[in-house]
C-alpha positions as MATLAB code, in Angstrom:
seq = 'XXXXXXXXXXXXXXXXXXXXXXXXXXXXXXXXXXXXXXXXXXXXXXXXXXXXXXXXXXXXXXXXXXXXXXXXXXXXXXX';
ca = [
      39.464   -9.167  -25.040;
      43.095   -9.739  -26.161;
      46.019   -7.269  -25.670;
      49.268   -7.842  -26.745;
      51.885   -6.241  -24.839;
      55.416   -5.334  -26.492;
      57.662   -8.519  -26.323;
      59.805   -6.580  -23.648;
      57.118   -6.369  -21.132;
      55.574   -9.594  -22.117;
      58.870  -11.261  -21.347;
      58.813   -9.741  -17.946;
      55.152   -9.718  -16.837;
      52.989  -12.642  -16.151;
      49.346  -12.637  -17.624;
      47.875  -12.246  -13.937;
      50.879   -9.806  -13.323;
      49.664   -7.780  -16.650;
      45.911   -7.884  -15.342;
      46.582   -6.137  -12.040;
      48.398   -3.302  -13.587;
      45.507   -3.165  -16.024;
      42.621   -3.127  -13.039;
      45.022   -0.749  -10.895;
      45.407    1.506  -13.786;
      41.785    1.594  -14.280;
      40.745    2.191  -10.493;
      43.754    5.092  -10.408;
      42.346    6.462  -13.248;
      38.208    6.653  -12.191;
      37.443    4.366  -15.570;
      36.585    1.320  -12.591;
      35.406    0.888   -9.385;
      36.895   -0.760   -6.486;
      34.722   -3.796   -6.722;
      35.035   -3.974  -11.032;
      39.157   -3.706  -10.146;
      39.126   -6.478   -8.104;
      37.220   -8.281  -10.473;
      39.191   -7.625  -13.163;
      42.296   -8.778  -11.481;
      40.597  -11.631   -9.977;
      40.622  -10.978   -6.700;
      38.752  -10.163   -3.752;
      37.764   -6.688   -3.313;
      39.768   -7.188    0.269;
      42.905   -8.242   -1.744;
      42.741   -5.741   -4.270;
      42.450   -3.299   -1.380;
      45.431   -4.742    0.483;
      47.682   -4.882   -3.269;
      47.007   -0.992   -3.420;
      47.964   -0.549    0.158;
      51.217   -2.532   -0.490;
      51.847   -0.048   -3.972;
      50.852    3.095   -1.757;
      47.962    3.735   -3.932;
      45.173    5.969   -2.285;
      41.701    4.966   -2.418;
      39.126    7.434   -3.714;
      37.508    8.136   -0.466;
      36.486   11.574    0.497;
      34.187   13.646    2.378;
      31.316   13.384    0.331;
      32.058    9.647    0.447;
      32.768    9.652    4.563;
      29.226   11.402    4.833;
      27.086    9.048    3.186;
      28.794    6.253    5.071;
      27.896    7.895    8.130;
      24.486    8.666    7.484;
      23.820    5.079    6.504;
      25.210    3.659    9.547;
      22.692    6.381   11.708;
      20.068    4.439    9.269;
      21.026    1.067   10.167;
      21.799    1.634   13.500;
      18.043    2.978   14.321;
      19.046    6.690   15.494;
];
């Protein structure tokens, strides 16, 4: 896919600068997962993770999302 930004922004933004807003916009937005972000932008889930720490971003991580963790490590941890 090719987007062309308006010559204001592309005079400001690198490609790979352009790309993370893209993946962050579409992780903020529910249209990508963590792990698709990342791979948008090209990098590691762990350094996606630590460029939306750095922007204040939350991650989508609630309840729901804290209990099925939890039950999976009861699974894995044999209790």
């Amino acid at each position: 896919m090719e987007v062309t930004l308006p010559k204001p922004l592309e005079e400001r933004l690198s490609p790979q600068q352009a790309v993370l807003h893209l993946a962050i916009g579409l992780f903020v937005s529910d249209e990508a997962t963590l792990g698709q972000a990342a791979e948008i932008s090209d990098l590691t889930q762990a350094d996606f993770l630590r460029e939306l720490g750095r922007r204040k971003i939350p991650l989508h991580y609630g309840s729901d999302e804290l209990e099925a963790d939890l039950e999976t490590v009861e699974l894995l941890s044999g209790r």
